[in-house]
C-alpha distance (Angstrom), angle and dihedral (degrees) to the residues before:
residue distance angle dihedral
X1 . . .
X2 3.92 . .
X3 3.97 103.6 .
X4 3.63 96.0 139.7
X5 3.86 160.0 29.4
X6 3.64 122.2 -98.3
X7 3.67 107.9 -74.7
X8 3.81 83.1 -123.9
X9 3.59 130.4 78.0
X10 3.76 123.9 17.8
X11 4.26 111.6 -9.3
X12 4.01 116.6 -142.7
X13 3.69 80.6 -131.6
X14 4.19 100.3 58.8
X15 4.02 89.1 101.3
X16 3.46 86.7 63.5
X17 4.16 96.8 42.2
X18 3.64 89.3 46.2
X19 4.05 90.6 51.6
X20 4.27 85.3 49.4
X21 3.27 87.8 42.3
X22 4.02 89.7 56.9
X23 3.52 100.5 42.6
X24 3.79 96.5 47.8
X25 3.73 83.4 55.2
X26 3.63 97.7 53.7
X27 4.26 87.1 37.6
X28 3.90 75.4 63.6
X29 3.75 98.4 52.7
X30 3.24 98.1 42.3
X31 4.02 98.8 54.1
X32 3.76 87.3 40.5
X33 3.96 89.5 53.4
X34 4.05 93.4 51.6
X35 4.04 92.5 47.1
X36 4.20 82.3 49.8
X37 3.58 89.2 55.4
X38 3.51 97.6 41.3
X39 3.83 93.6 46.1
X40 4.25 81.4 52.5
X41 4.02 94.2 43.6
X42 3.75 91.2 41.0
X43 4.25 86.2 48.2
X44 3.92 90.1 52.3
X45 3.44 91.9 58.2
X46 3.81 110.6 45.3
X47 3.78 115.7 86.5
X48 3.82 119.7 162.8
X49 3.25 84.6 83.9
X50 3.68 111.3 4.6
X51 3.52 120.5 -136.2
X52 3.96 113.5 -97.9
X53 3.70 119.1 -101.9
X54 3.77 91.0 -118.4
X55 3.76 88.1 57.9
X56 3.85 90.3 63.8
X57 4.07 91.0 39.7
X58 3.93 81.0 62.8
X59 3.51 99.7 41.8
X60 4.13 81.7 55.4
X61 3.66 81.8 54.1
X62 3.47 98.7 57.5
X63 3.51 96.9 47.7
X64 3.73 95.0 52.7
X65 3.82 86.5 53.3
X66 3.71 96.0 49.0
X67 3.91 86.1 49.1
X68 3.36 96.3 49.4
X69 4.49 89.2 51.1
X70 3.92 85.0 61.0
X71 3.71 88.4 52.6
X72 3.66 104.7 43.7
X73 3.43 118.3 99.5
X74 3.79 96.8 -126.9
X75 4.15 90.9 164.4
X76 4.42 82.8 78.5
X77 3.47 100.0 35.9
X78 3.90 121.1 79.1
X79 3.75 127.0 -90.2
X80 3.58 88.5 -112.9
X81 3.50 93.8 61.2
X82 4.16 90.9 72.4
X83 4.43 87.2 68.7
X84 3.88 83.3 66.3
X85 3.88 87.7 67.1
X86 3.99 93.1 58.2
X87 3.60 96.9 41.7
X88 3.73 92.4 53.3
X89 3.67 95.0 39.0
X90 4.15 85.0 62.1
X91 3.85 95.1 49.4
X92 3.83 89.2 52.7
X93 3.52 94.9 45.7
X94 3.90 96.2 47.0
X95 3.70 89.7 45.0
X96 3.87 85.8 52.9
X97 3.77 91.6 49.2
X98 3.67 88.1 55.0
X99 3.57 93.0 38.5
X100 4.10 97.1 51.5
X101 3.92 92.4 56.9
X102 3.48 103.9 -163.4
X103 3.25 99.1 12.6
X104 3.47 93.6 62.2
X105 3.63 95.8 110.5
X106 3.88 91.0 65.0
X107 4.36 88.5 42.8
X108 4.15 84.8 59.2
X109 3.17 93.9 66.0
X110 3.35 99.1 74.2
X111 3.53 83.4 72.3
X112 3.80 85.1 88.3
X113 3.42 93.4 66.9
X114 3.93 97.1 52.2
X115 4.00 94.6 55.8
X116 4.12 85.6 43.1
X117 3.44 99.1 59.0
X118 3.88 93.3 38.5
X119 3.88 91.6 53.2
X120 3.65 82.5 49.7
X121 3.36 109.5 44.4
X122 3.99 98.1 41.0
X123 3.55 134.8 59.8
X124 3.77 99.8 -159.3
X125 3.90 106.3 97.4
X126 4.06 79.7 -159.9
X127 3.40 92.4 55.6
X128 3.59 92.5 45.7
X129 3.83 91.0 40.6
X130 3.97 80.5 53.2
X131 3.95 96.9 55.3
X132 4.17 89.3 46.7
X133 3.54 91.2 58.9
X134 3.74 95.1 38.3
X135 3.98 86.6 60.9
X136 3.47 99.4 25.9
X137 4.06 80.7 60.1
X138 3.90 89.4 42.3
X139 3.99 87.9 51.4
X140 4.11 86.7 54.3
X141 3.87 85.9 59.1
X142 3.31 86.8 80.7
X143 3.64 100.7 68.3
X144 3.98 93.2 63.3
X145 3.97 92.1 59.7
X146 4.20 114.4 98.4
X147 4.23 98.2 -81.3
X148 3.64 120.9 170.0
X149 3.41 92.4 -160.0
X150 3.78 112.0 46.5
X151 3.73 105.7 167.4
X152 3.37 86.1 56.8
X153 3.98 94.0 53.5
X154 4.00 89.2 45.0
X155 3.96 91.2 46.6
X156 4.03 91.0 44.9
X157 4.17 90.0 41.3
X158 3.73 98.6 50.2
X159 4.47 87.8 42.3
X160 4.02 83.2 51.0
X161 4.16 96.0 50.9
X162 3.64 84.3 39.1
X163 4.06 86.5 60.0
X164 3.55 88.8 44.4
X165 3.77 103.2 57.4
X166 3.81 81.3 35.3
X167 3.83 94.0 66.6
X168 3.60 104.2 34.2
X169 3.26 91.5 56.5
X170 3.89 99.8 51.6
X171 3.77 83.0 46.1
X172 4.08 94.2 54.9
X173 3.70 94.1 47.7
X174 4.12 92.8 43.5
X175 4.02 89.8 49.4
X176 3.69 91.1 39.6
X177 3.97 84.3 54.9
X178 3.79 95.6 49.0
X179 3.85 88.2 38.6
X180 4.15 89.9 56.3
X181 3.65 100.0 41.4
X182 3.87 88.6 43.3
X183 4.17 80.4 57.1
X184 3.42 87.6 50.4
X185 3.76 103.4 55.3
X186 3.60 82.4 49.3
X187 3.40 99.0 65.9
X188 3.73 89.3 40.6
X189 4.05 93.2 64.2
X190 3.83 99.5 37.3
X191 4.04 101.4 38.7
X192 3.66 130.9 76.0
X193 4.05 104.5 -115.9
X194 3.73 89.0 -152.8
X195 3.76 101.6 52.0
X196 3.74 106.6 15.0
X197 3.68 93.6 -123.2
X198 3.98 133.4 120.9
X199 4.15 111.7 -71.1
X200 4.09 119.2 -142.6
X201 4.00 83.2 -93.3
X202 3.27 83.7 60.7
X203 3.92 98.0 41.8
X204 4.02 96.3 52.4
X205 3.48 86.0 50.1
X206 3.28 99.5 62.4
X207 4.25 96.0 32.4
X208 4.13 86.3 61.6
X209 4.20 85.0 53.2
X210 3.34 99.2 38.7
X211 3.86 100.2 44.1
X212 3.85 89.7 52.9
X213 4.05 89.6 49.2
X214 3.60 91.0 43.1
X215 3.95 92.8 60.9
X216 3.42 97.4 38.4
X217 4.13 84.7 59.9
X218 3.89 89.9 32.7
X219 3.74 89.7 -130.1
X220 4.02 135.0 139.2
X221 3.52 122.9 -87.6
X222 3.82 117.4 -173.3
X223 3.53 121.6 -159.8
X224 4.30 105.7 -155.1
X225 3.92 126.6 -162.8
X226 3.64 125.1 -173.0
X227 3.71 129.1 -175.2
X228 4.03 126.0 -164.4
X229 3.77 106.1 -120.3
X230 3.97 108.2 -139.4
X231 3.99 95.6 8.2
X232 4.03 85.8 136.0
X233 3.73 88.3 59.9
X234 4.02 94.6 48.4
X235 3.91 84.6 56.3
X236 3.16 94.8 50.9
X237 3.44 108.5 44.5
X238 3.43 100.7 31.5
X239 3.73 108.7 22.6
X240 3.54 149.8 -109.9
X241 3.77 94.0 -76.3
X242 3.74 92.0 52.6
X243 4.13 92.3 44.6
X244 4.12 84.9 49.2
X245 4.03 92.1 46.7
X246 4.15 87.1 47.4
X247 3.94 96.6 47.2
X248 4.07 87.4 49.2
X249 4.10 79.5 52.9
X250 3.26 93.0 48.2
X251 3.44 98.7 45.3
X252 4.14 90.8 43.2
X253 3.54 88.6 65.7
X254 3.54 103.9 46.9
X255 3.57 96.0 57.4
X256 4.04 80.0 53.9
X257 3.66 85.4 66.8
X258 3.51 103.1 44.5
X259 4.20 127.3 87.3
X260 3.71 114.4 -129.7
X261 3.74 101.4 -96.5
X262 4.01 90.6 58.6
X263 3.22 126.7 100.8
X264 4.08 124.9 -137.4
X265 4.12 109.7 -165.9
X266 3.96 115.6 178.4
X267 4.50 90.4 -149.2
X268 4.05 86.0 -162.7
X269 3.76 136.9 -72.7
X270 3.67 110.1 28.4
X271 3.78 98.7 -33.1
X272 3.46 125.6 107.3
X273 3.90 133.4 175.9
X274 3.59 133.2 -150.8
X275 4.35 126.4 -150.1
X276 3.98 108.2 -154.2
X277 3.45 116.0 -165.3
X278 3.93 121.4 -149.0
X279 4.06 82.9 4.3
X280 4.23 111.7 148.3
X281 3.69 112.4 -170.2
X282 3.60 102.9 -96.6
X283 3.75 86.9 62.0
X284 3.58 95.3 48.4
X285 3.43 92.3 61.3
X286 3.66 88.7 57.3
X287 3.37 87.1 53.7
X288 3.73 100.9 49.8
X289 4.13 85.0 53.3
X290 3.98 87.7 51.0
X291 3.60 93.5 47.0
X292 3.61 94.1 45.1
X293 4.01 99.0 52.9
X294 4.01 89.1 40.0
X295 3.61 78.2 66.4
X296 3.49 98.3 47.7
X297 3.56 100.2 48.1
X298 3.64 89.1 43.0
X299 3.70 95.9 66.2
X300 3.50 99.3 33.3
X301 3.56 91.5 -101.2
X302 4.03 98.5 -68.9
X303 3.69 85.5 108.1
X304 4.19 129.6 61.6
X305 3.57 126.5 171.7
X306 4.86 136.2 -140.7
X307 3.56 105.9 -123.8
X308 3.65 119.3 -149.3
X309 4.31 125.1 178.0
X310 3.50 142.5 172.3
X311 3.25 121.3 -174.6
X312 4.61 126.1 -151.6
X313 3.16 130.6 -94.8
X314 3.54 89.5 -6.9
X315 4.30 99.5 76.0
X316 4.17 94.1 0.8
X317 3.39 155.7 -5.9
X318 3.67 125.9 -149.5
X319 3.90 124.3 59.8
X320 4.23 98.3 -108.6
X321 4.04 84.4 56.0
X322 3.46 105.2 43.3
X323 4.09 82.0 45.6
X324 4.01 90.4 42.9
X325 4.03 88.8 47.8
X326 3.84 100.6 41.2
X327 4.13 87.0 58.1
X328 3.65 90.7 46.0
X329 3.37 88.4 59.2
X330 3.85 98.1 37.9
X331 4.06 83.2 53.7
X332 3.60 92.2 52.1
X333 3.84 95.0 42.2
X334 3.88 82.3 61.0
X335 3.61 102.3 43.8
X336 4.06 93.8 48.9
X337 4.11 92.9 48.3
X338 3.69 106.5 31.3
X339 3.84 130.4 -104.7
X340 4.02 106.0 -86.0
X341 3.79 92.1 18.4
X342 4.02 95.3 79.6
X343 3.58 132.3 -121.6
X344 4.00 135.9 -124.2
X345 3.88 107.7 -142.1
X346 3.39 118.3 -91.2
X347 3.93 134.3 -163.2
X348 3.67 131.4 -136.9
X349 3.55 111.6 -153.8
């Protein structure tokens, strides 16, 4: 089944990534901003000792760089950009740590914060497994500093990674949860319950990208529309059950005809609609023969299909004409062969 683009190249969906990407980067700031101002508030008040003067330089630091995450504009820089923000969220906090002297117990746990964000922000559990052990490590550093008590720093060290690992994992399998059922309400509003294939959501969606990629390469587009002649009478005769079981056929072997960067939408009833990419006119009359002997064999030949194409730039341009002009000529397909008898596409000028 053709639900989707190639997986390479540019994704209908990067609007939406680049947005994520955007917000998760200002999510970022903004935590890292409160724990700078916290570290600075919670500075201020200690006294017996004081906190260095270096320790508030950092905390300074910090806030500048959670500042500057808000302001960066993450939505036209690379994904991998966003694994900068974790890496230099550690080396702040260590430094801290060894900064805050004896209040370096409180600074590492700010630790916490690093492994959330990366379990939220990432959907790599080796990445994620990667950031654990990269503060897990950094908590450890601890250990080497002067302690007088250093069962106590072990014991409180290996508790602290154990919290770590603890939380990003709970974190991982929550977002993976959301993530999944997110996936699966998807599917749910863009796919045909019946037959499993794309819906017209689904369809415009895909037009609107493909139209603006397609003149941006100056390639054809073709825009495909195929009606079951007779489906009335299958109902009838036969039954709902049967006309379900024969549009799940029908729509079986359409996908079988289709590459993987079309995109097969049944638009309700027995009409479905096809989106081929990089598809010029004398191809899509291949495709229309294809399509309509898939359908054919499929159903044992009790069952033949109207054919009606456009093709872009060539007879229009924007999704509501090539839509308007591929039912036109589905419609007059019909009309010149008969209802029941099938139909080679036609085109209106």
């Amino acid at each position: 089944m053709a639900l989707a683009p190639a997986t390479t190249g540019i994704s209908p969906d990067i609007g939406g990534l680049n947005a994520q990407r955007s917000a998760t980067g200002r999510v970022a700031g903004t935590v890292i901003s409160l724990a700078a101002l916290a570290a600075l508030a919670a500075g201020a008040v200690v006294r017996h000792p004081s906190a260095p003067f270096s320790f508030f330089v950092l905390s300074l630091v910090a806030l500048g760089t959670g500042v500057a995450c808000i302001f960066v504009p993450w939505d036209r820089m690379p994904a991998r950009c966003l694994h900068a923000i974790p890496v230099l969220a550690t080396v702040e906090v260590a430094i801290g740590v060894r900064l805050a002297g004896v209040y370096g117990d409180i600074a590492a746990d700010y630790y916490i914060f690093v492994v959330l964000f990366a379990a939220y922000a990432f959907s790599s559990r080796r990445a994620i497994a990667g950031y654990v052990f990269l503060d897990a490590a950094a908590t450890g550093l601890r250990l080497f500093y002067a302690d007088p008590h250093p069962t106590e720093a072990l014991a409180a060290t290996m508790v602290r990674v154990l919290v770590l690992v603890t939380v990003a994992g709970i974190v991982t399998l929550l977002r993976e949860q959301l993530q999944q059922r997110q996936g699966e309400l998807t599917v749910l509003a863009t796919h045909d319950p019946l037959t499993g294939v794309g819906n017209y959501r689904l369809l415009t969606e895909r037009l609107e990208y493909e139209i603006v990629r397609h003149r941006r390469s100056g390639a054809h587009l073709t825009v495909m529309l195929l009606d079951l002649d007779g489906f009335k009478e299958i109902n009838d005769s036969l039954g709902h059950l049967t006309g379900d079981r024969v549009l799940r056929e029908v729509a079986a072997a359409l996908s079988s005809t289709l590459r993987a960067d079309d995109t097969l939408a049944r638009q309700g009833g027995d009409e479905f609609s096809i989106l081929a990419a990089e598809t010029a006119p004398a191809q899509a009359e291949r495709l229309a023969a294809r399509a309509q002997q898939a359908v054919h064999a499929a159903t044992g030949g009790g069952v033949t299909t109207s054919v009606g194409w456009v093709s872009a730039p060539t007879h229009a341009e924007g999704p509501e004409s090539l839509l308007a002009r591929a039912d036109a000529n589905l419609l007059h397909a019909k009309a010149k062969r008969g209802a029941g008898r099938g139909a080679q596409p036609e085109l209106v000028g």
